[in-house]
MARPABA-842405 format. One record per atom (N, C-alpha, C, CB): x, y, z; residue in one letter. Coordinates in steps of 0.001 Angstrom, whole numbers, plus 500000, padded with zeros to 6 digits. Glycine has a CB too. Layout:
// residues N
XYZA/...
This chain:
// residues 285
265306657971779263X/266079658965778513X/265363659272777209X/267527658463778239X/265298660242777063X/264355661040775461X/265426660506774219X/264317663463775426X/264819659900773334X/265500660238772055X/266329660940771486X/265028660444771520X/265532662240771369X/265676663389770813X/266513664469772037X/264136663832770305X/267442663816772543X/268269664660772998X/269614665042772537X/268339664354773982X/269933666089772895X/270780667076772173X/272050666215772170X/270938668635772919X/273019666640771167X/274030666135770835X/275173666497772048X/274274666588769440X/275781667320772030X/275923668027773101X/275640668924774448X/276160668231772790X/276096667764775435X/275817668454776436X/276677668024777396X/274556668422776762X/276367669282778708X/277397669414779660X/277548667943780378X/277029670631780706X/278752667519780694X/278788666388781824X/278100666867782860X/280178665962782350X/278111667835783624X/277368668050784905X/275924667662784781X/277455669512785350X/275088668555783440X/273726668065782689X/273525666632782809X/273722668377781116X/274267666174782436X/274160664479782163X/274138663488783515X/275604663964781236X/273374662857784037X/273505662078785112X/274691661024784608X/272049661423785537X/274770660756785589X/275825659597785480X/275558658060785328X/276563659659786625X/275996657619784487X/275115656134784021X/276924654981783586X/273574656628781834X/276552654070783030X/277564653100783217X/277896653432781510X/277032651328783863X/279430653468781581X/279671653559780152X/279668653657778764X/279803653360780077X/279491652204779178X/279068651461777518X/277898652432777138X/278357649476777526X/276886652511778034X/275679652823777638X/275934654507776977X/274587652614779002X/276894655394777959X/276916656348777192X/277833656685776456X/276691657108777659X/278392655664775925X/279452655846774738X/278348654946773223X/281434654735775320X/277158654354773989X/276431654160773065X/275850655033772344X/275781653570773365X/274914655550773033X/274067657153772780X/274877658236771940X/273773658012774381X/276418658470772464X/277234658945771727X/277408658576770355X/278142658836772275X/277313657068770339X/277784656914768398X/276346657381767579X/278227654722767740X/275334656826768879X/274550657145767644X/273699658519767440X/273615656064767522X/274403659587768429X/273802660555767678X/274833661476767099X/272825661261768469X/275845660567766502X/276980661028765591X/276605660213764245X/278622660641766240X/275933659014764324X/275154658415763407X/273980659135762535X/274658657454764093X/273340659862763603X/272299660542762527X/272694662032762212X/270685660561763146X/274338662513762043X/274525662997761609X/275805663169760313X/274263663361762407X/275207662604759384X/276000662058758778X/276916663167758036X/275328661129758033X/276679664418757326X/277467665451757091X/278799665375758106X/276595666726757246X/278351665403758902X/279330665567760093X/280986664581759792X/278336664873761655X/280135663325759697X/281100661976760062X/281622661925758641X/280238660327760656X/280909662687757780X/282004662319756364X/283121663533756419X/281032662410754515X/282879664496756964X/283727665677756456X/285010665443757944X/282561667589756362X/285091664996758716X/285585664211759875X/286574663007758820X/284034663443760997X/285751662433758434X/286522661224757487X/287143661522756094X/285478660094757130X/287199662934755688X/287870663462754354X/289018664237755208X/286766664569753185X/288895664272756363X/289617665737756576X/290836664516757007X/288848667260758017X/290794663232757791X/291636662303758128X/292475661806756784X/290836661220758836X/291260661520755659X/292009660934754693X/293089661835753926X/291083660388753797X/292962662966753824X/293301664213753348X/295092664732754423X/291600665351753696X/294949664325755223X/295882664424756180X/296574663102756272X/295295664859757434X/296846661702755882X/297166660782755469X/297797661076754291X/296304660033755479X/296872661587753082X/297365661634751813X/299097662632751903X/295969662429750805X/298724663403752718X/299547664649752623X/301192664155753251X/298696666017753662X/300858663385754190X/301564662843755201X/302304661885754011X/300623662127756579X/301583661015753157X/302428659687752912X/303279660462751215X/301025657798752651X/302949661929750795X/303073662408749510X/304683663290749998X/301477663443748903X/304215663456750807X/305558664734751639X/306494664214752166X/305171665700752932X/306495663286753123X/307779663011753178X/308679662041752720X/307917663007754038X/308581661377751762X/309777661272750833X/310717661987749808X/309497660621750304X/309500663432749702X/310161664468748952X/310994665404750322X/308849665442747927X/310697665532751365X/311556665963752806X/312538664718752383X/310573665843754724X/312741663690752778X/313976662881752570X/314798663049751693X/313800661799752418X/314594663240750714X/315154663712749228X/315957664827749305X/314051664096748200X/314884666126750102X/315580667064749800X/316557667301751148X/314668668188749337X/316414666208751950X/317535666284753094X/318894665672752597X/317050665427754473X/318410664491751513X/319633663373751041X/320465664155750000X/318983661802750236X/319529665246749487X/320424665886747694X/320785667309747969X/319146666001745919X/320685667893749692X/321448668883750134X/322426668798749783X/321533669083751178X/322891669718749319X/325080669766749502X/325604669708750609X/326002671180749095X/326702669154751253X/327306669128752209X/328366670164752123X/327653667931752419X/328587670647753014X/329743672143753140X/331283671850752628X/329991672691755028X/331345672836751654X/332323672630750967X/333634672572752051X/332322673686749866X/334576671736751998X/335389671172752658X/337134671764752168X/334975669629752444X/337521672756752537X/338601673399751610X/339835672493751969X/338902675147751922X/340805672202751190X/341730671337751197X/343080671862751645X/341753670798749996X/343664671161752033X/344581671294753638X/345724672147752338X/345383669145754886X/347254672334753058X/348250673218752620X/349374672082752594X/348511674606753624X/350288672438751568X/351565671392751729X/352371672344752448X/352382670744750232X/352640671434754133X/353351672113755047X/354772671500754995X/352681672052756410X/354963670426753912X/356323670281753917X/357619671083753202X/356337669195753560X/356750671794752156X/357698672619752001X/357768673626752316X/357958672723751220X/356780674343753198X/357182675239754236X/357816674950754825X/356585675658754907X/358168674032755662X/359116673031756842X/360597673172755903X/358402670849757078X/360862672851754656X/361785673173754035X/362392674074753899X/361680673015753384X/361254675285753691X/361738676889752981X/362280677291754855X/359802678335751958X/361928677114755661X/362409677413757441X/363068676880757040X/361842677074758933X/363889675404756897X/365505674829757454X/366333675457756219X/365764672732757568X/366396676211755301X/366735676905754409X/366990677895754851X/366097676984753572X/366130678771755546X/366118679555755905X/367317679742756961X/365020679642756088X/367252678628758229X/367968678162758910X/369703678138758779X/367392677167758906X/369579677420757599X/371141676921757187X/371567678239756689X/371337675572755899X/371051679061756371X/370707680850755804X/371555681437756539X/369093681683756085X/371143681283757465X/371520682079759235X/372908681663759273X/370537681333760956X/372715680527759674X/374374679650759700X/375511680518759173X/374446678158758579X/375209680316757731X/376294680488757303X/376455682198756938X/376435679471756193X/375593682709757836X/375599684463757275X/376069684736758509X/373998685470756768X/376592683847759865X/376474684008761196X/378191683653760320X/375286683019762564X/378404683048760103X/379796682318760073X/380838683547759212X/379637680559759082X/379905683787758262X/380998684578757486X/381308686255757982X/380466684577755853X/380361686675759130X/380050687824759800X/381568687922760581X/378568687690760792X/381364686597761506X/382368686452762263X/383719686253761539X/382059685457763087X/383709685829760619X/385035685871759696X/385625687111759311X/384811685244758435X/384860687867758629X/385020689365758756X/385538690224759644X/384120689796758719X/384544690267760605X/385528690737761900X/386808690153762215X/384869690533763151X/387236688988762403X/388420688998762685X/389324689137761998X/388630688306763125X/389209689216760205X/389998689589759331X/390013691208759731X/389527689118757877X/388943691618760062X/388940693840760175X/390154693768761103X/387075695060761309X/390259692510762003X/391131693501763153X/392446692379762889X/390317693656765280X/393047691593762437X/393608691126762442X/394519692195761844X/393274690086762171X/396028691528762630X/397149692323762181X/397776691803761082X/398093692502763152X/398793692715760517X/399269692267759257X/400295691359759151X/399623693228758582X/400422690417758243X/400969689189758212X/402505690031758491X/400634688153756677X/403259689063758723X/404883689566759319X/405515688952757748X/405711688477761274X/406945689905757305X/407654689094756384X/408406688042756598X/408316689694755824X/408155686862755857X/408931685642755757X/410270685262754844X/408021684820755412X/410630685204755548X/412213684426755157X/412030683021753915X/412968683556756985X/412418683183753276X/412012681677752305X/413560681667751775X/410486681828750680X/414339680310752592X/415445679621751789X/415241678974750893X/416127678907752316X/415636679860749618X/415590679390748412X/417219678898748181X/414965680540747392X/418312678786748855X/419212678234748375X/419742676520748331X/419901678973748856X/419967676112747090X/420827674963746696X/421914674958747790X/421460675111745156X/422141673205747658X/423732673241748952X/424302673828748152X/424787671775749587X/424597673754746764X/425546674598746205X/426451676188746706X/424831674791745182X/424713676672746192X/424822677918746379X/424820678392747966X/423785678471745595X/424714677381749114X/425132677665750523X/426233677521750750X/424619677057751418X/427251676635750014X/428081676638749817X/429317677537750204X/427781676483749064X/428727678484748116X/429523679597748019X/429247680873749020X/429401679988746651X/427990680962749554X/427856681880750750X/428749681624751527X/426702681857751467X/428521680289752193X/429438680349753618X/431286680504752837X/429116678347754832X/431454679983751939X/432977680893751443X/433112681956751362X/433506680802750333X/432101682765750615X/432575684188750400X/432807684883751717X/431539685014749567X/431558684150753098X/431757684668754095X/433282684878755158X/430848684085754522X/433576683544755022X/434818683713755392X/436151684347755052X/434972682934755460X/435957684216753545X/437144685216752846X/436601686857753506X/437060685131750639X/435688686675753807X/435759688124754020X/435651688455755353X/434773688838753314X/435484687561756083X/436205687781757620X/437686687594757508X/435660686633758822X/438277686854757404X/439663687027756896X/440419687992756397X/439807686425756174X/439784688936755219X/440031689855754309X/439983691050755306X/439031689849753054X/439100691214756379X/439030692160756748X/439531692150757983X/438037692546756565X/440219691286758641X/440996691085759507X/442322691392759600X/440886690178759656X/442715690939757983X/444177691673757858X/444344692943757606X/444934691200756913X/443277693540756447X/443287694854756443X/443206695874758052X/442101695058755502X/442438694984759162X/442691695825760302X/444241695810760608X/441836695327761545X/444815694833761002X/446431694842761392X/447131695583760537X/447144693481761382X/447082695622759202X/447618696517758433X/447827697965758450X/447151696342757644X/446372698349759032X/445822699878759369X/446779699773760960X/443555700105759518X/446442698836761755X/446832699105763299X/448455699088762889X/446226697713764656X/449185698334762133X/450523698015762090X/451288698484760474X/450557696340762431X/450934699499760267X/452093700011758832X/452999699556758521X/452735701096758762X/453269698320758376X/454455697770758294X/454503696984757301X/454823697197759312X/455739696505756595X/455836695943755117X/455596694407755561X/457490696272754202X/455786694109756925X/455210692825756847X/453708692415756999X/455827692199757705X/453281693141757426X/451433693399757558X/451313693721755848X/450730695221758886X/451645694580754891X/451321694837753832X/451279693325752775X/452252695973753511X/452622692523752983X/452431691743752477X/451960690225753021X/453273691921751940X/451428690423754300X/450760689314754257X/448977689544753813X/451052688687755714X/448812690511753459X/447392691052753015X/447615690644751650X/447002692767753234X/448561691176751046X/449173691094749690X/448226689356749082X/451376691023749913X/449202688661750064X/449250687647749751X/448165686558749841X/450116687464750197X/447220687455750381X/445630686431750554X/445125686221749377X/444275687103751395X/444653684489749188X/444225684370747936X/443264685529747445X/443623683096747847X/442457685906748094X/441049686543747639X/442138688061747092X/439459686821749326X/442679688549747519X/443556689717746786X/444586689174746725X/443770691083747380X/445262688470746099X/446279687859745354X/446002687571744102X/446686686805745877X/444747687294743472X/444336687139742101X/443990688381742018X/443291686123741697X/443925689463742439X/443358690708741765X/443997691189740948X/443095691675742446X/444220691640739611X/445038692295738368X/445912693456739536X/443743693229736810X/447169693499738825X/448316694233740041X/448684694155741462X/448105695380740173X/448285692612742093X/448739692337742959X/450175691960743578X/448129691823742986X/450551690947741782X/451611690740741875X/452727691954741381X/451616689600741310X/452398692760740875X/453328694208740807X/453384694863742055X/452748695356739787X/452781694560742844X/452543695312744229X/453654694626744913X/450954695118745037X/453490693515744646X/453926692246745825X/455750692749745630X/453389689951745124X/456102692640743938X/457264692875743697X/457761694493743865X/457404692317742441X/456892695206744099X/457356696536744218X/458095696977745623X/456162697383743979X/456983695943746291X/457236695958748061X/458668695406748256X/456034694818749056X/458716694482747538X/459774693427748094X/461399694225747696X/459509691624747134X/461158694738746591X/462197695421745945X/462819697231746764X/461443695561744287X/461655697771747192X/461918698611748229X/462138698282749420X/461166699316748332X/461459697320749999X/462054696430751280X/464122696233751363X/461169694516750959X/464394695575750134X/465443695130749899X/466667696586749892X/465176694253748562X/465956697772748858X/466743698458748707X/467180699357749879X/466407698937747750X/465795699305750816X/465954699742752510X/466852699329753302X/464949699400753311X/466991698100753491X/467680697057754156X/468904697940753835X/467557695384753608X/469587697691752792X/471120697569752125X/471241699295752658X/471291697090749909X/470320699862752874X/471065701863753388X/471253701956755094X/469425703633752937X/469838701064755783X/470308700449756748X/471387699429757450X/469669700237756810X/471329698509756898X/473246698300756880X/474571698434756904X/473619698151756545X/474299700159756114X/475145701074755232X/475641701563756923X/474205702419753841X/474043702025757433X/474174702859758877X/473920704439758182X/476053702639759829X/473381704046756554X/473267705762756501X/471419706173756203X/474486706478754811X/471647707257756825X/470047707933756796X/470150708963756027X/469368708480758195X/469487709042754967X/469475710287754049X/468370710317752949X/470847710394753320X/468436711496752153X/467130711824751389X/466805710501750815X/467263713018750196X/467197709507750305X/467650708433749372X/467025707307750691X/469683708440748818X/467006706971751802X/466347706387752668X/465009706825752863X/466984706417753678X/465249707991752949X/463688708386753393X/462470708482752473X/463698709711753949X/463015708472750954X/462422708550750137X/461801707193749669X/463090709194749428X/462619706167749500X/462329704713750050X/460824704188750775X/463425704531751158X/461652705227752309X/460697704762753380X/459232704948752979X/460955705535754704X/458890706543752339X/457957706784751795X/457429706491750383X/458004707681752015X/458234705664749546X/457679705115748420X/457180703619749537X/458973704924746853X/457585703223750518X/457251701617750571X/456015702069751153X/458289700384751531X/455604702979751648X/454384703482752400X/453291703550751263X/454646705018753169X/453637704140750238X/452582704336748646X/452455703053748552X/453252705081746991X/452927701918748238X/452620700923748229X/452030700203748978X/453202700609748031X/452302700092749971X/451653699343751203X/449981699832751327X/452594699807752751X/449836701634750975X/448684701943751011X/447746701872749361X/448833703283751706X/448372701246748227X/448066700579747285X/447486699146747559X/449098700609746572X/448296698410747997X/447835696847748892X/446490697365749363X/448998696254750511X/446510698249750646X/445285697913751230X/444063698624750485X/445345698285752711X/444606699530749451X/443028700066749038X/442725698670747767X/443028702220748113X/443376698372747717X/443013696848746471X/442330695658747519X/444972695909745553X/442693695950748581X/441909694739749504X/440891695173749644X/442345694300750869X/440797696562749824X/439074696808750425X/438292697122749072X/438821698410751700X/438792697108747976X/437756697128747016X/437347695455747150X/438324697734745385X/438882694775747106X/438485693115746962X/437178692736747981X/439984692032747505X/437140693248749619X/436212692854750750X/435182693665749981X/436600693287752483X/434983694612749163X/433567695026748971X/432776694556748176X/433435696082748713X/433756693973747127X/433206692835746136X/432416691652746797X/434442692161745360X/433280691173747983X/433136690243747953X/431708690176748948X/434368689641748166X/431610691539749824X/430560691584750372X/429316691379749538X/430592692628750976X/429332692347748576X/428194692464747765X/427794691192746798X/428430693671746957X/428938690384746458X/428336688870746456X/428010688371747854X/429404687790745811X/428081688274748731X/427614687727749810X/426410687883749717X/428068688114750898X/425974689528749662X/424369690437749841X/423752689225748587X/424330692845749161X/424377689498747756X/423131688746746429X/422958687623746707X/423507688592744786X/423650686761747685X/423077685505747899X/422532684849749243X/423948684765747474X/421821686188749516X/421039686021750524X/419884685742750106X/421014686945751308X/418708685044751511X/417870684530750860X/416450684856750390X/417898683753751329X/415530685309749891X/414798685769749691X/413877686286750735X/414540685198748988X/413735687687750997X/412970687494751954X/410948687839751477X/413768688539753137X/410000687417751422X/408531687850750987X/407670688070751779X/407906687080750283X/407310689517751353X/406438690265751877X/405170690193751637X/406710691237751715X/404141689562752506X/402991689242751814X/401984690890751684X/402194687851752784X/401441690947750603X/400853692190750423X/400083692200751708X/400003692371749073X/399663693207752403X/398673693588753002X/397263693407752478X/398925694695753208X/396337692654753541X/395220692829753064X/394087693691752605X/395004692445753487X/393435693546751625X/392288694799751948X/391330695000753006X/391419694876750995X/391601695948753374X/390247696990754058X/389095696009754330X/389544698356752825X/388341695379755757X/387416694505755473X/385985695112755584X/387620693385756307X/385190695214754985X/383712695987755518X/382935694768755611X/382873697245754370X/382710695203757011X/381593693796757471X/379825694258757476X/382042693216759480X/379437695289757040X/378417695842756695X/377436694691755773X/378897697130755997X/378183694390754629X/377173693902753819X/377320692323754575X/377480694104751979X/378068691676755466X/378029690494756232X/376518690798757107X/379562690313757241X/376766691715758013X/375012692075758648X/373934691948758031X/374681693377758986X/374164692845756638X/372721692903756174X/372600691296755785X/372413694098754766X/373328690892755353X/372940689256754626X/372680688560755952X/374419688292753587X/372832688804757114X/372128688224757935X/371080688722758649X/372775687833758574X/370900689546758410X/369104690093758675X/368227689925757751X/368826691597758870X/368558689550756591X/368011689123755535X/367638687487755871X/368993689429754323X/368285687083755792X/368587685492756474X/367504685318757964X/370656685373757090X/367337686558758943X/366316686424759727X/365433686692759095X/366288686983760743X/365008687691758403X/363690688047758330X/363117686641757059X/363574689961757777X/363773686198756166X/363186685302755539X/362636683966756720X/364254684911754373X/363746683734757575X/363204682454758634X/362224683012759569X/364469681735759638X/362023684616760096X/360699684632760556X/359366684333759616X/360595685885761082X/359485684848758147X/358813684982757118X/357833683144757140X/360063685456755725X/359104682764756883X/358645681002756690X/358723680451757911X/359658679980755692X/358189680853759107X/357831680443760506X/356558681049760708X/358857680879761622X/355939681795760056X/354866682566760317X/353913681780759105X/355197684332760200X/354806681752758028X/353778680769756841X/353146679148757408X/354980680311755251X/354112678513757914X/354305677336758257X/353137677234759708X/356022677118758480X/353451678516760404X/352003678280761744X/350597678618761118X/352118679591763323X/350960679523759985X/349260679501759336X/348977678311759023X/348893680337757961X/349810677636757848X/349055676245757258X/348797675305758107X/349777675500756260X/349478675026759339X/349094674087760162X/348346674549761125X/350030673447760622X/347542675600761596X/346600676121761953X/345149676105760809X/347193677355762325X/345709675776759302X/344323676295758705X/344168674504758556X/344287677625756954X/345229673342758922X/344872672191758439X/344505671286759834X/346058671633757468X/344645672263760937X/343708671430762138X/342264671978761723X/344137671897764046X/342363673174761426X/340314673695760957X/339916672473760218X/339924675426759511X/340949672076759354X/340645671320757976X/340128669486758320X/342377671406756912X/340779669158759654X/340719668278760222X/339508668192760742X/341577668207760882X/339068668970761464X/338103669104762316X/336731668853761672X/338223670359762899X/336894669629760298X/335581670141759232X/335649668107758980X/336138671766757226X/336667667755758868X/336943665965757778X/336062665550759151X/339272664834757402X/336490665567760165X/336314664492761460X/334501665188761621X/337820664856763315X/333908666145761538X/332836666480761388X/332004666086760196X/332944667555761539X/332347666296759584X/331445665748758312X/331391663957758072X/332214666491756795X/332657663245758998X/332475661531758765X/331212661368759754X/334063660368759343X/330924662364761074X/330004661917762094X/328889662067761295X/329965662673763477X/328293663193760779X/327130662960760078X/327034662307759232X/326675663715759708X/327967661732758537X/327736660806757380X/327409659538758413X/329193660606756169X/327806658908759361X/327510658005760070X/326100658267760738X/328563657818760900X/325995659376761293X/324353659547761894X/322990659175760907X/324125661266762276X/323716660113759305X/322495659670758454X/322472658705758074X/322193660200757496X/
């Protein structure tokens, strides 16, 4: 083999020989070129230098990145609040709606009777009542029967027996009664009888108009102590209008805070996700 053979050349060019030998030949005609093997050995060291200068400033600027700002979740409890508010809203705008209406149509209270009387004063009712069934019992027989004995048993009822001129009545009767009798006896009929007959008649119809003033008295105390009866005013007019609106108001606030309440807990699973993402890379690096 020549010395002075070329640095490069083709494998095919080259016979084939045992290794060593031509990995010998190889160093050394990389040996007698020494330009070569230094600028080969700056360009390695140079690529080392670069290598061991750079990446700790890459680490650095991977470690003193900012991590993505992480926005902080929503207080969904008092959204959850402002809904059951909302809620109890409804309730009671549902309750008073329906109250309304049945006051609009409800009928009007009926008048009540209220016994306001003392036994006392039930008392004197149930007396006056009877004197005046009584009172007006005789005055009927009196009317049905004109007669001086019907006159004076009317006469003689307590309730018109105390009336001022009862007892002038009583004696007027009795005294024309008497003076009747004695012409009847006589067997005589004349102007002087008949005149009698018709004075005992003025009287008798004196008796009964003094009784029926007495029964009217006594009615009209009866009336005054009857018992109160109260009329409860009628109610007002109900408009259930402003009951509606306060309950559409009452919905639209609980859709309002049902729609708030699915945002925040929609923006605090994002919020979750970003937390549960950012612990993995903190564990990877």
């Amino acid at each position: 083999m020549q010395p002075d053979a070329p640095l490069y050349t083709s494998e095919r060019a080259v016979p084939h020989e045992p290794d060593a030998r031509w990995l010998a030949r190889r160093a050394r005609n990389v040996a007698r070129r020494p330009v070569l093997l230094l600028l080969l050995a700056g360009a390695g060291f140079l690529v080392a230098l670069v290598s061991i200068v750079a990446a700790p400033r890459g680490l650095d600027g991977i470690q003193r990145s900012p991590a993505p700002a992480i926005p902080a979740r929503q207080d969904t409890a008092s959204l959850a609040a402002q809904r059951e508010l909302a809620q109890s809203r409804i309730a009671g705008a549902e309750m008073a709606l329906a109250d309304a209406r049945e006051r609009a149509v409800a009928e009007p209270p009926s008048p009540v009777v209220i016994d306001t009387f003392s036994p006392v004063s039930r008392e004197r009712r149930e007396s006056l009542a009877a004197s005046a069934r009584t009172l007006a019992a005789a005055l009927r027989r009196a009317s049905d029967a004109p007669l001086p004995a019907s006159y004076r048993a009317l006469a003689e009822l307590p309730s018109v027996a105390s009336e001022p001129g009862a007892t002038t009545l009583l004696d007027s009767l009795a005294a024309l009664e008497r003076a009747r009798a004695e012409y009847e006896t006589l067997g005589l009929v004349d102007t002087v009888f008949i005149s009698l007959t018709v004075r005992l008649t003025q009287v008798g119809d004196s008796i009964r108009n003094l009784a029926q003033r007495r029964l009217a008295s006594i009615r009209r105390d009866v009336a005054r102590l009857q018992p109160e009866v109260f009329v409860p005013e009628p109610a007002p007019e109900v408009d259930t209008i402003p009951f509606g609106v306060a309950l559409d108001s009452a919905r639209a606030a609980l859709a309002g805070a049902e729609r708030a309440l699915a945002r925040a807990r929609m923006h605090n699973d994002s919020v979750m996700r970003l937390e549960a993402r950012a612990a993995e890379q903190a564990v990877r690096s």
